[in-house]
C-alpha positions as CSV (number, residue, x, y, z in Angstrom):
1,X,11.0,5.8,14.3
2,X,9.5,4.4,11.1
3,X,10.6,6.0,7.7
4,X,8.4,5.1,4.7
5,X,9.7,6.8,1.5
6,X,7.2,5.5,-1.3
7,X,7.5,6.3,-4.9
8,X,7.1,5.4,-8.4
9,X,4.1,7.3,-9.6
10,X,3.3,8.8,-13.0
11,X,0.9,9.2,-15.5
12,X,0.1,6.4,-18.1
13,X,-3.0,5.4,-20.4
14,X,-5.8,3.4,-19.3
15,X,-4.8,-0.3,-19.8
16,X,-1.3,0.6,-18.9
17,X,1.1,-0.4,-15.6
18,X,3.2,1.4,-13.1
19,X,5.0,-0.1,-10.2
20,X,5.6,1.6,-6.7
21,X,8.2,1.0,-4.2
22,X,8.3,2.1,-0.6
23,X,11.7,1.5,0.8
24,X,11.2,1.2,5.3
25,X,14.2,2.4,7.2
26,X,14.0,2.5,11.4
27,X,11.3,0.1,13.3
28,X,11.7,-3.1,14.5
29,X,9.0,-6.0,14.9
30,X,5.9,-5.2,15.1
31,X,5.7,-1.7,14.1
32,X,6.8,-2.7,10.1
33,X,5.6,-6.6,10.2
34,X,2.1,-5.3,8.0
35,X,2.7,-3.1,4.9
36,X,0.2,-1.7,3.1
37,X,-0.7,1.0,0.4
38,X,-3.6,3.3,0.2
39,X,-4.7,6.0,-1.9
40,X,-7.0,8.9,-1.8
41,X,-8.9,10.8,-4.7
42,X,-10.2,14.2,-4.5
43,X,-13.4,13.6,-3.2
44,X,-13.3,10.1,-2.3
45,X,-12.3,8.3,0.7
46,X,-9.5,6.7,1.6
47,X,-9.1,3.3,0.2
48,X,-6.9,0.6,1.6
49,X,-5.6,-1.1,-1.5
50,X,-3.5,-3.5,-0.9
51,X,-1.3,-5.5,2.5
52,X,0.9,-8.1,3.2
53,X,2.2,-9.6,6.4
54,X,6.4,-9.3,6.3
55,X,6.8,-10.2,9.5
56,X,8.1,-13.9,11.1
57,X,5.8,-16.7,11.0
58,X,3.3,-18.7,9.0
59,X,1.4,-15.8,7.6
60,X,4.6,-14.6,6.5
61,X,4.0,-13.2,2.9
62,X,0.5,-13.4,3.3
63,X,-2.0,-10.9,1.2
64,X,-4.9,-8.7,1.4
65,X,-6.7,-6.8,-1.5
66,X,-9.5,-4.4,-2.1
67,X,-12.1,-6.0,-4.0
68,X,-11.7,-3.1,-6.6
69,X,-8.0,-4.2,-7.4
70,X,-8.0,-8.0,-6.9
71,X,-6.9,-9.4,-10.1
72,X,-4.8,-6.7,-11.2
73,X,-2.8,-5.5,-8.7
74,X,0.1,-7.3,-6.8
75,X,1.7,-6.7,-3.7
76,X,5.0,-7.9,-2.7
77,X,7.8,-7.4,-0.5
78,X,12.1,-7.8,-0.5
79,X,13.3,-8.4,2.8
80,X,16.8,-8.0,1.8
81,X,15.9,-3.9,0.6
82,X,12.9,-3.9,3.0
83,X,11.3,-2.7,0.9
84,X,7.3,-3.0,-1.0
85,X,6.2,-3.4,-4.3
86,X,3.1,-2.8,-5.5
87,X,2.7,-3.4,-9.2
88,X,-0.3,-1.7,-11.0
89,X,-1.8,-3.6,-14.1
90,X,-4.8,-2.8,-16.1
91,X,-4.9,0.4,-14.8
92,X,-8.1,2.3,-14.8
93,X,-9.2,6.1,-14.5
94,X,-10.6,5.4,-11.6
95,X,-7.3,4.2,-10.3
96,X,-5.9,7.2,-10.2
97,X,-4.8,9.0,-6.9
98,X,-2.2,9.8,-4.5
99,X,-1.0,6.4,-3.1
100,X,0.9,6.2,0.3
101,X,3.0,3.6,1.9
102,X,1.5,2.6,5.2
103,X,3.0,0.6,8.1
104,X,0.6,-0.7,10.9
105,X,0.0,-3.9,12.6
106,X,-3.7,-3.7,12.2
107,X,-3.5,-3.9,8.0
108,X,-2.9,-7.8,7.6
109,X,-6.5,-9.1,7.6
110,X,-9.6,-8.5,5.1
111,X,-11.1,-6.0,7.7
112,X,-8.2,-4.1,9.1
113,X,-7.4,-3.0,5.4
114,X,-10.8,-2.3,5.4
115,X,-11.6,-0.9,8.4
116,X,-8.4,-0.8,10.6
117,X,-7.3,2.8,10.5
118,X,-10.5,3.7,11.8
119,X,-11.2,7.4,11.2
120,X,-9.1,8.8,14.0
121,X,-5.1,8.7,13.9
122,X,-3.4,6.1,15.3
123,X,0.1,6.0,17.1
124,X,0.7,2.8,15.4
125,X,0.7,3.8,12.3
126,X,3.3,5.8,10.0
127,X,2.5,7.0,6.1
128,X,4.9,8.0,3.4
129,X,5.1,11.4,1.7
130,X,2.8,9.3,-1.1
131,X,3.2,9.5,-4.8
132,X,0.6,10.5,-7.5
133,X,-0.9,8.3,-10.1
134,X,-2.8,9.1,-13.1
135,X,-4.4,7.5,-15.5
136,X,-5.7,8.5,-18.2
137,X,-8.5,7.4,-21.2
């Protein structure tokens, strides 16, 4: 069994920066190789923010971003801890949310952060408790 524990959040000013950290205990092979973070607003859907590929191989380390944090968000991951980083720059209003830790096979491309999750839950996938960000103006 999988075991994301994610935090990190907090509240800061528009223009400011905050980094998360999931920490991934349990799993093996394919069921942690992609890690990703998402978030959800009130009202909004849920947006996959950011992935990367952890697993063995030539895509190892390789990154996906939503277009609305390219630029100023960074994903990155410490196999030694196993754990994921996702450092927040430039933060917006609009940035904030509740941001989970996800782990699920389907994350490392363009569409599966996208589009992967689908709207149904999936056995393959396991979320954190999440941690809240907000920013303000």
């Amino acid at each position: 069994q999988v075991h994301l524990a994610d935090s990190g959040g907090g509240s800061v000013r528009a223009g400011g920066s905050l980094t998360l950290s999931c920490v991934v205990s349990g799993g093996s092979g394919m069921s942690t190789n992609c890690l990703g973070w998402f978030r959800l607003a009130p009202e909004e859907e849920r947006e996959g923010v950011a992935a990367i590929f952890v697993g063995v191989g030539s895509g190892h380390g390789r990154t996906h971003y939503a277009d609305s944090v390219k630029g100023r968000f960074t994903i990155s991951h410490d196999n030694a801890k196993r754990t994921v980083y996702l450092q927040m720059d430039s933060l917006k209003p609009e940035d904030s949310a509740r941001y989970y830790c996800v782990a699920d096979w389907v994350l490392c491309s363009e569409w599966g952060l996208k589009h992967g999750l689908g709207s149904a839950p999936r056995a393959d996938t396991f979320w954190g408790q999440g941690t809240q960000v907000t920013v303000s103006s």
